[in-house]
VOGU-3710 file (C-alpha; in Angstrom, 3 decimals, decimal comma):
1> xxxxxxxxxx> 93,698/97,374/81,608  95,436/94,053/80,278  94,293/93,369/77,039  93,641/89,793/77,465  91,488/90,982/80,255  88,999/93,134/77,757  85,812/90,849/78,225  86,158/91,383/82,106  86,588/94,469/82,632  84,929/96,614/79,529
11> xxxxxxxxxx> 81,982/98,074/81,149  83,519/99,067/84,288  85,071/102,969/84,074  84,478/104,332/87,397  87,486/103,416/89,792  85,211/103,550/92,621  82,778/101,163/91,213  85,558/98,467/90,475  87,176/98,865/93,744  83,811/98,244/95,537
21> xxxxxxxxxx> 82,420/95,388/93,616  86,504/93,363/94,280  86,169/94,241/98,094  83,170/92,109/98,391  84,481/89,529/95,865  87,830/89,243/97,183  85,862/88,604/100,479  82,931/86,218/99,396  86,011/84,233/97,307  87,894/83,729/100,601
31> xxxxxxxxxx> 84,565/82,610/102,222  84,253/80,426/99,272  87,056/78,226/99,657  86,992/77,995/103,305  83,355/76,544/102,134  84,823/74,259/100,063  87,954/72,763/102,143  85,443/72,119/104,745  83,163/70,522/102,635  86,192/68,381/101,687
41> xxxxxxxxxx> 86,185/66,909/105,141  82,734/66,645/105,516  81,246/65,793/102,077  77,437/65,790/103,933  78,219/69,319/105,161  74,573/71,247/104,011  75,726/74,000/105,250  79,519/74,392/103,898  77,580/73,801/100,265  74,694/76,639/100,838
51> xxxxxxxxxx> 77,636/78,986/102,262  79,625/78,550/98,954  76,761/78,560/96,779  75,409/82,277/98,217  79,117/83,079/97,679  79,121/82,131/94,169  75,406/83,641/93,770  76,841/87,038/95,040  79,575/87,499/92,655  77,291/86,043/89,833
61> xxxxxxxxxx> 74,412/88,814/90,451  77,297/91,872/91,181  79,254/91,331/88,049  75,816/90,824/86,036  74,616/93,679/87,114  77,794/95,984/86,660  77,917/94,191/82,922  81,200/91,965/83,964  79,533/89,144/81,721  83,542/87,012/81,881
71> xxxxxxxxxx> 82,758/86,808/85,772  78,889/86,514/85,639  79,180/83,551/83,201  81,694/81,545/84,655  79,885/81,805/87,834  76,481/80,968/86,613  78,365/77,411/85,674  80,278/77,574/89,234  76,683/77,974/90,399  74,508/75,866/88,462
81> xxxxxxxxxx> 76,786/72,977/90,063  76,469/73,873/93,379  72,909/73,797/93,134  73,119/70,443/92,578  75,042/69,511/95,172  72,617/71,654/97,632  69,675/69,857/95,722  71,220/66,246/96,695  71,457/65,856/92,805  75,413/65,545/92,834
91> xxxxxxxxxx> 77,180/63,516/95,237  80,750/65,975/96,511  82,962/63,147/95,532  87,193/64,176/95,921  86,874/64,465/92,572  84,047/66,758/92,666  85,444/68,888/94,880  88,987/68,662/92,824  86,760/70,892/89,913  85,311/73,076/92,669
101> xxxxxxxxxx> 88,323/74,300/93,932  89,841/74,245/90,455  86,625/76,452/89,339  87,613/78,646/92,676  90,863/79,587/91,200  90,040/80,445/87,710  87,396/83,101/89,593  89,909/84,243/91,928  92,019/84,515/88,201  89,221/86,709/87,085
111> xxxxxxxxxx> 89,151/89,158/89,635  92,829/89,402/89,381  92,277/90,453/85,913  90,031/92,948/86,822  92,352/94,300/89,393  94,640/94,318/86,728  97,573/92,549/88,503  96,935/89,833/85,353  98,100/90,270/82,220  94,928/87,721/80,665
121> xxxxxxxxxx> 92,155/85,607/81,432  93,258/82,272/83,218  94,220/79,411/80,925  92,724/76,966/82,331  88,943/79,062/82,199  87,668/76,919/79,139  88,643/73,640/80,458  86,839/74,060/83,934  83,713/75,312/82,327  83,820/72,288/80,535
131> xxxxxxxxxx> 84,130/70,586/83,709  81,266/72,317/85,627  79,433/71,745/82,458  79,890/68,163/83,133  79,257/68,076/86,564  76,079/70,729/85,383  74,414/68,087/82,975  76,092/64,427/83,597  77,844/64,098/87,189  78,396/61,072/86,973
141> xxxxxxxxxx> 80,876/61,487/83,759  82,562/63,930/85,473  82,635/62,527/88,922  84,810/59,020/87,219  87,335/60,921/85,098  87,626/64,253/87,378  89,957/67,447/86,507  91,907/66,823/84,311  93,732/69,993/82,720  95,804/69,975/79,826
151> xxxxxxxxxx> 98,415/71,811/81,929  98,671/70,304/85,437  98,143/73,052/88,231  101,095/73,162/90,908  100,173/74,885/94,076  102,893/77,089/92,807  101,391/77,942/89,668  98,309/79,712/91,465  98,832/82,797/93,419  99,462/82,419/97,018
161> xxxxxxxxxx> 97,364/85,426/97,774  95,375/87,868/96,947  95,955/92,035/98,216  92,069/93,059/98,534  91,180/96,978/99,698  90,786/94,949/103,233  94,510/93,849/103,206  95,988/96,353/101,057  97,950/99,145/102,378  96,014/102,055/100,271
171> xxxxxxxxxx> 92,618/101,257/102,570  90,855/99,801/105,475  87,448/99,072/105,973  86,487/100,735/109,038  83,323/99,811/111,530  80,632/102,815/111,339  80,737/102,672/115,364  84,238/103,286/115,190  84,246/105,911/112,592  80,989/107,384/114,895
181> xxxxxxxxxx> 83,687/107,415/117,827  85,902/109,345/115,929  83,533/111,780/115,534  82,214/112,089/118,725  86,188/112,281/120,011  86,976/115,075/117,743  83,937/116,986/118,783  84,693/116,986/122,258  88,459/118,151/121,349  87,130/120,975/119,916
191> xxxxxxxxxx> 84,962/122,196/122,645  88,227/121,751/124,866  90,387/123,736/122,581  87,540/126,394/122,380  87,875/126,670/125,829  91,238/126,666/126,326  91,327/129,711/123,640  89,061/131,552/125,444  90,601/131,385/128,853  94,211/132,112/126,981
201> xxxxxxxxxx> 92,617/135,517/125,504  91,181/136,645/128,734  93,337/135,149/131,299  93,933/136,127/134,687  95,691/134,828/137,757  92,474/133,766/139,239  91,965/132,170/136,004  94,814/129,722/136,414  92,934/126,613/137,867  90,353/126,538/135,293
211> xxxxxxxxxx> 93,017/126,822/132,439  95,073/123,625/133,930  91,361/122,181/133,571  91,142/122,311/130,051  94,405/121,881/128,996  93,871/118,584/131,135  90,592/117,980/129,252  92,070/118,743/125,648  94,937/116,513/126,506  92,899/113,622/127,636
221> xxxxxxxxxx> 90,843/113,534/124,825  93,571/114,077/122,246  95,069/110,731/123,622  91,539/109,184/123,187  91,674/110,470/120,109  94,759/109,188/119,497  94,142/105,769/120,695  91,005/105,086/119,257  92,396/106,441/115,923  95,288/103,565/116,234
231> xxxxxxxxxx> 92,436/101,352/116,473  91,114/102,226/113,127  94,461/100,364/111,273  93,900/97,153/114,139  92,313/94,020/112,094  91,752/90,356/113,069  93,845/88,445/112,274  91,447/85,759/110,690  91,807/88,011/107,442  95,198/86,730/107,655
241> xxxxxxxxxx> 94,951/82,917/108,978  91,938/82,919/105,814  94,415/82,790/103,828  96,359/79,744/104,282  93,658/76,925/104,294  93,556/76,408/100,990  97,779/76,867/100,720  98,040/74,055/102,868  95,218/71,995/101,151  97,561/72,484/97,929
251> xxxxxxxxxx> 101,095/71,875/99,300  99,692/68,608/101,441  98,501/66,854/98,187  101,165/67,906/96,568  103,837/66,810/99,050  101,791/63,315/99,774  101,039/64,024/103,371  97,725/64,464/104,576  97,718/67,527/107,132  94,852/68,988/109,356
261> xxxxxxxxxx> 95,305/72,889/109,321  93,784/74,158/113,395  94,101/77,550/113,690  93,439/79,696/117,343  92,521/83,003/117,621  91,577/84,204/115,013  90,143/87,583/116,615  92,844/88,680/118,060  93,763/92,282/116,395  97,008/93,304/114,719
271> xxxxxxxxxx> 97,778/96,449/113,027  96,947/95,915/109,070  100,091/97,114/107,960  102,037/94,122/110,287  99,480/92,049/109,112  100,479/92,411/105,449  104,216/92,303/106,114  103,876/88,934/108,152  102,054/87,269/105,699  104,802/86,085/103,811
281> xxxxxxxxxx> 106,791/84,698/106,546  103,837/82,858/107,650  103,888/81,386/104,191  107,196/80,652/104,367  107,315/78,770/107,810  103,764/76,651/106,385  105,899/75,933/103,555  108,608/74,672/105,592  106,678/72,310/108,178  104,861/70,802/105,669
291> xxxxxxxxxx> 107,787/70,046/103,993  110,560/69,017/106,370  108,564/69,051/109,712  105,807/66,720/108,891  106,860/63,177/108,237  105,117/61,060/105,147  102,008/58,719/106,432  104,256/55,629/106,676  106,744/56,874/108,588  104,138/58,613/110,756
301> xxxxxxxxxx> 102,671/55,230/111,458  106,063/53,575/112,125  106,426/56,203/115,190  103,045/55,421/116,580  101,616/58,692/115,445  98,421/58,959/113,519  99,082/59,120/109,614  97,446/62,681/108,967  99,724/65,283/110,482  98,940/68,491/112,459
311> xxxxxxxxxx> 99,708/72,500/111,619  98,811/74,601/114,143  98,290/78,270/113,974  97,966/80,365/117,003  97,707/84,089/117,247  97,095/85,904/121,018  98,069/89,195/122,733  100,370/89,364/125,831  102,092/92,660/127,423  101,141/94,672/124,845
321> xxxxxxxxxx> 102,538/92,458/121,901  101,059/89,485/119,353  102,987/86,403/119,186  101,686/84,341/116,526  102,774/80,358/116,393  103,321/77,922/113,552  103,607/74,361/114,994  103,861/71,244/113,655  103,491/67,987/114,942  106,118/66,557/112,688
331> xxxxxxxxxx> 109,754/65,032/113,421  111,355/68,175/115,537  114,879/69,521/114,132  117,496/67,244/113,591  120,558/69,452/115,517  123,914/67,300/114,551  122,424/67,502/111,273  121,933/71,061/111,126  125,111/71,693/112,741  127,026/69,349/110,048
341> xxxxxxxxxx> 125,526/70,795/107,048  126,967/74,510/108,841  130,399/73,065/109,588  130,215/71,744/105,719  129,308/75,478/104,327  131,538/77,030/106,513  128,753/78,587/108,563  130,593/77,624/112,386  133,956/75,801/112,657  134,054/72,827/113,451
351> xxxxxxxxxx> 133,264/72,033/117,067  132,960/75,549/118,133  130,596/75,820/121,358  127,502/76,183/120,528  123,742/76,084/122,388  120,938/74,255/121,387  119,255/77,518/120,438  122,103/79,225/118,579  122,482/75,983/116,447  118,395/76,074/116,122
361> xxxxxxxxxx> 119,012/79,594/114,549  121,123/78,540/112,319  118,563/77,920/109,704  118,006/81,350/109,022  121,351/81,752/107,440  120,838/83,199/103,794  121,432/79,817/101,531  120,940/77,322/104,465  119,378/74,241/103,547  119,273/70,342/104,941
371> xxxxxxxxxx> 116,890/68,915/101,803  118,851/66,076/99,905  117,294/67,604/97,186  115,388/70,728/95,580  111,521/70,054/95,037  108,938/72,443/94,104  108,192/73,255/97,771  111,557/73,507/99,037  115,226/72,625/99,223  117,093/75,386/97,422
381> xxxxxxxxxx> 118,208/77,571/100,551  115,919/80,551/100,489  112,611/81,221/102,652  113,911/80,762/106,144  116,329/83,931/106,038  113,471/86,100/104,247  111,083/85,025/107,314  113,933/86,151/110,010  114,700/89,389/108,431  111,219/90,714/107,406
391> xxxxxxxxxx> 110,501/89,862/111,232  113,579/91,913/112,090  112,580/94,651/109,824  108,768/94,710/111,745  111,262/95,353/115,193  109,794/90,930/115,888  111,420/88,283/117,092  111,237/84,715/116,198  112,226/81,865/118,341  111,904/78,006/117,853
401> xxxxxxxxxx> 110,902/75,474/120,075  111,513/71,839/119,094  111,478/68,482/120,774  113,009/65,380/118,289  109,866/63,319/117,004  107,122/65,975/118,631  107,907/68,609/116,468  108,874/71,968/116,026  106,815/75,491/117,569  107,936/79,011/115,617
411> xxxxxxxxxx> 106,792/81,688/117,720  106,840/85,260/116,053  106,715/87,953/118,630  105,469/91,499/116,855  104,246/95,155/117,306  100,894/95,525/117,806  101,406/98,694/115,788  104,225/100,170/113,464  103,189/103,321/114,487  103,969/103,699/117,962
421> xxxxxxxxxx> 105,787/101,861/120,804  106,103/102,139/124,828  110,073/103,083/125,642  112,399/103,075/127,970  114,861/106,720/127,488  118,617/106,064/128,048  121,067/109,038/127,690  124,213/108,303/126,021  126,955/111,050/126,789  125,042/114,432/125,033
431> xxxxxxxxxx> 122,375/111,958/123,092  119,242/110,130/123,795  118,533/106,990/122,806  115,169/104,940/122,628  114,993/101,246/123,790  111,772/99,216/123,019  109,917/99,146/126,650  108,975/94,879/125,921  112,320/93,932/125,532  113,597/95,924/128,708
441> xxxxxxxxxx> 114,822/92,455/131,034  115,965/94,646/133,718  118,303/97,359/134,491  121,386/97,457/137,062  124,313/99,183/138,697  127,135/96,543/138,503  129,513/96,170/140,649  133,297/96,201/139,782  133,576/92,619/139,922  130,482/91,595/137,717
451> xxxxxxxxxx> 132,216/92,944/134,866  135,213/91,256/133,323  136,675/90,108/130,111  136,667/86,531/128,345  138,962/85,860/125,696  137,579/85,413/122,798  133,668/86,745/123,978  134,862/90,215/124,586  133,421/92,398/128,085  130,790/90,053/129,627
461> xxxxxxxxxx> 128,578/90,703/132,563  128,197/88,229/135,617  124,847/88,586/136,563  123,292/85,708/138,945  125,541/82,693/137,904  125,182/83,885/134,204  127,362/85,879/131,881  125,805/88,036/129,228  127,458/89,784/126,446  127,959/93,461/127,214
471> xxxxxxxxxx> 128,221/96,322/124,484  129,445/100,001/125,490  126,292/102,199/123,319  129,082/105,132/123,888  132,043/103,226/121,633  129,538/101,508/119,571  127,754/104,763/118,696  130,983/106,705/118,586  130,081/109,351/121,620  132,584/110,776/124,334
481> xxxxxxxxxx> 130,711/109,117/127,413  129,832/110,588/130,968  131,816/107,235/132,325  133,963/104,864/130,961  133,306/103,040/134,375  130,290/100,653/134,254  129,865/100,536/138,281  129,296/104,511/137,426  126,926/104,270/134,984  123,872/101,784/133,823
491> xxxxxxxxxx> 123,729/98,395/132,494  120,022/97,916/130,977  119,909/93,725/130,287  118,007/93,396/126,859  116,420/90,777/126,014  114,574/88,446/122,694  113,261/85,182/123,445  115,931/83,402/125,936  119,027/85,545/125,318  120,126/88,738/126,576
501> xxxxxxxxxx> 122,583/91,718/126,049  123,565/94,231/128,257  123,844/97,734/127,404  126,119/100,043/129,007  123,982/103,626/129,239  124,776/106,831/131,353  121,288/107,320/132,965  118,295/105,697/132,348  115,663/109,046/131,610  111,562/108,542/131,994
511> xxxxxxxxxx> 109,900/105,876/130,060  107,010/107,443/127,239  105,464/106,126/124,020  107,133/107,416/121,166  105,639/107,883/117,719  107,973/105,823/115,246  109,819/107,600/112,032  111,239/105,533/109,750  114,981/105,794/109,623  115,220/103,840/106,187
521> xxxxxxxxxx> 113,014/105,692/104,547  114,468/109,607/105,808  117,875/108,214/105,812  119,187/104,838/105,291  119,481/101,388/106,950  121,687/101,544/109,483  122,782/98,275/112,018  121,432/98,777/115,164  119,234/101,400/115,094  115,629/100,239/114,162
531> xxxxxxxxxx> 113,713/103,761/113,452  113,474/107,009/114,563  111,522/109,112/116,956  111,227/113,022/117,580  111,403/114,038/121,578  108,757/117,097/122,986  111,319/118,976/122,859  111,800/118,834/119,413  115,182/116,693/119,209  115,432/113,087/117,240
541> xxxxxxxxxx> 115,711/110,369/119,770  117,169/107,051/117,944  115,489/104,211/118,859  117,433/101,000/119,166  116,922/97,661/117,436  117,437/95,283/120,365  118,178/91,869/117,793  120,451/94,131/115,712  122,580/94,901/118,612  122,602/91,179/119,543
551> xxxxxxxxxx> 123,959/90,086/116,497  127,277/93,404/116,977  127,198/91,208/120,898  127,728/87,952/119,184  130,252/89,725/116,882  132,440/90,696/119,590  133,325/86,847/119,616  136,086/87,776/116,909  136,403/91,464/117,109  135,900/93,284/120,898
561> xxxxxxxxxx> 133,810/96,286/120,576  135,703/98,663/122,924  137,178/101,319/124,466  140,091/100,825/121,890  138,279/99,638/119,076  134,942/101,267/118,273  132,700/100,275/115,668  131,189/102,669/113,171  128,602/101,401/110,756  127,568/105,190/110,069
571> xxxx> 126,211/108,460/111,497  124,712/106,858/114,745  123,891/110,037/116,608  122,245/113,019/115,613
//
């Protein structure tokens, strides 16, 4: 352990022990500020003060009685204070609160210690006991002069987050009537496999129809299994949305803006491990609303809108995928200003065609940034490219909706697992290739005519009054097709958000859900394949990253991917 962290963490030696007293800590301190932000709002709130006080109380009593005496002191002050306030004895003034939330973080510091992902107590520890020491014995001292820390605290000075055994990726709490389920599950799998031996050792012709039986049975409940084993790793996604009231608490005050955090849906289940790799996007897109979406008070007020701004988080399941929103009821995105400051870093020509929405995307170019200047928050060019490719990497999407003075709507569409996924087969010449079943538009037989060439946009496809950007898999993927002829062969229209691709196949195969390998990890990264799957028959299946393969379509603008001129970012086929 960190040296500096001796006093908290000297009479715990059993790994076990530690990790089970920081699950319920990490938890109880997450309760603990949501306690505390409320009671912000609603400084009357009896309940928001006895929920943080049993918080508080908990830890106290847990790291007493494990000998933590670092923890148990500080929160026997944190505690003594909140008393008070539950006993009417100490008014939750701002500045009140100010120390609470300050005393929050310097136990959140604590814990961290004990974790070890600290190299020493916090800093700051000595000064906020002596502030809950004078909210403890003379409130109303404390109260006028309020925290005031010989080293002010930025929001990003404090960590953003905190891994717990419930978020990170070495465990998972699990329900006992799941866990019981499990059981139950693998019991009756045995009893079919049993049988299924039995019949196998003394079969018979006659024996035939009660064989298919329990094969049927053992394969039924080995997807039940299967499923309800998937279900183990799905979480709410409140652990998640827990974690940003008190981030946007911080970067309001700090940013001048007052901002009402509403969040929706908080029970709606994602796998844990997309849940951990979408929490920093999320971050990042907060970040960026409350910085550049929102507009300060006054201006607010000059629009007609009310002074104290809106975030809005929204999480909820649809065709088997979560699509989680970030909106903002701020100023919308300013388009001939995102599309100058492009032309100026040589991002897009000048007045090359562009849509609304490939101009909105601009913003997640690496370095991209419209701030006049750099603040703590924002303004240097990085955040809004990290939140596009970690979605990428997850096999999301992200699209934006905005509307000028009524703000701007990301919406994140993910996996509800990064285990498995529901695809569509395509053969390509002697391979196989796996395409994502969501983002399957619709799949077609062109005509002759419905497929010509634009100059400049290479092969496009007319399909209803539209043309969409067609890539040959066979000359992108370097294979010796069944056709070169697309009214011979299949056109399968991808699609992410509102634009499309078409994908010139030989034969569409069956559709089946696929367990998912990762290809960076076996292999490499390679552009537009996304993972990896292996087929009944034993054979790797690639399986295609559908926003990859957009961004070859768009590059076809400058270089045609053809019949003459195939690209090869690597070994494509297997």
């Amino acid at each position: 352990m960190p040296e500096g962290c001796s006093d908290v963490t000297a009479m715990i030696d059993d790994p076990e022990v530690r990790d089970a007293f920081l699950d319920e800590a990490i938890d109880l301190h997450g309760r603990l500020e949501h306690c505390l932000l409320a009671l912000e709002g609603a400084p009357e709130n009896a309940e928001a003060v006895n929920c943080a006080f049993r918080c508080v109380h908990t830890i106290k009593g847990n790291g007493g009685m494990l000998g933590l005496t670092d923890i148990a002191d500080f929160s026997h002050a944190f505690e003594h204070v909140l008393a008070r306030a539950r006993d009417r004895e100490l008014r939750c003034s701002p500045a009140t609160i100010a120390v609470l939330l300050e005393a929050a973080d310097v136990l959140k510091g604590l814990l961290l210690c004990l974790r070890g992902e600290s190299t020493s107590v916090p800093p700051a520890r000595d000064h906020v006991l002596a502030q809950l020491g004078a909210l403890g014995e003379n409130p109303a001292i404390a109260a006028e002069t309020g925290p005031q820390p010989a080293t002010p605290v930025r929001s990003a000075d404090r960590p953003e987050r905190m891994r717990d055994l419930g978020s990170d990726s070495n465990s998972i709490r699990v329900p006992i009537e799941k866990a019981d389920t499990l059981v139950n599950l693998a019991g009756e799998l045995a009893i079919a496999q049993s049988m299924v031996v039995q019949l196998v050792t003394t079969f018979t012709a006659d024996k035939l129809p009660q064989l298919r039986e329990a094969v049927a049975t053992m394969e039924r409940n080995a997807r039940d299994l299967q499923e309800r084993v998937m279900g183990i790793r799905m979480v709410p996604v409140r652990n998640l949305f827990g974690r940003f009231p008190r981030l946007v608490h911080d970067l309001a005050a700090q940013c001048a803006k007052p901002v009402a955090l509403v969040v929706h849906g908080e029970d709606t289940e994602l796998d844990k491990s997309v849940i951990e790799k979408v929490a920093d996007p999320l971050l990042h897109l907060i970040r960026n609303a409350i910085d550049h979406g929102i507009e300060p008070p006054a201006e607010r007020q000059r629009r007609g809108k009310p002074a104290q701004g809106t975030l809005t988080l929204h999480a909820y399941q649809q065709g088997g995928q979560i699509y989680v929103e970030v909106a903002d009821d701020g100023r919308g995105l300013d388009r001939e200003r995102i599309r100058r400051t492009a032309e100026a870093a040589g991002l897009v020509r000048p007045g090359e065609a562009l849509s609304p929405e490939e101009i909105d995307q601009l913003i997640f170019r690496p370095g991209f940034s419209t701030a006049e200047s750099v603040t703590a928050v924002s303004g240097r060019g990085v955040g809004m490219d990290v939140v596009k490719r970690n979605i990428m990497e997850l096999g999301g999407t992200i699209n934006i909706t905005t509307e000028p003075g009524a703000g701007t709507r990301f919406q994140l569409t993910l996996p509800l697992t990064l285990a498995m996924l529901d695809g569509q087969l395509l053969q390509v010449g002697a391979q196989t290739y796996v395409i994502p079943l969501v983002n399957v538009f619709e799949s077609l037989r062109p005509a002759p005519a419905d497929v010509t060439n634009v100059v400049g946009s290479g092969e496009m496809l007319r399909l209803r009054g539209q043309m969409i950007p067609m890539l040959r898999l066979h000359a992108l993927f370097g294979l010796a097709p069944g056709s070169t002829d697309p009214s011979r062969g299949i056109l399968v229209v991808a699609r992410n958000g509102s634009t499309r691709v078409a994908l010139l196949a030989d034969h569409l195969l069956e559709q089946r859900q696929v367990v998912i390998k990762s290809l960076e990890t076996n292999f490499r990264r390679v552009p537009g394949i996304g993972s990896a799957t292996i087929l009944g028959d034993g054979r790797v299946a690639l399986i295609l990253d559908v926003l990859g393969l957009m961004d070859l379509a768009r590059a076809t603008r400058s270089s045609v991917v053809s019949e003459g001129r195939v690209y090869a970012p690597g070994i494509m086929h297997v």
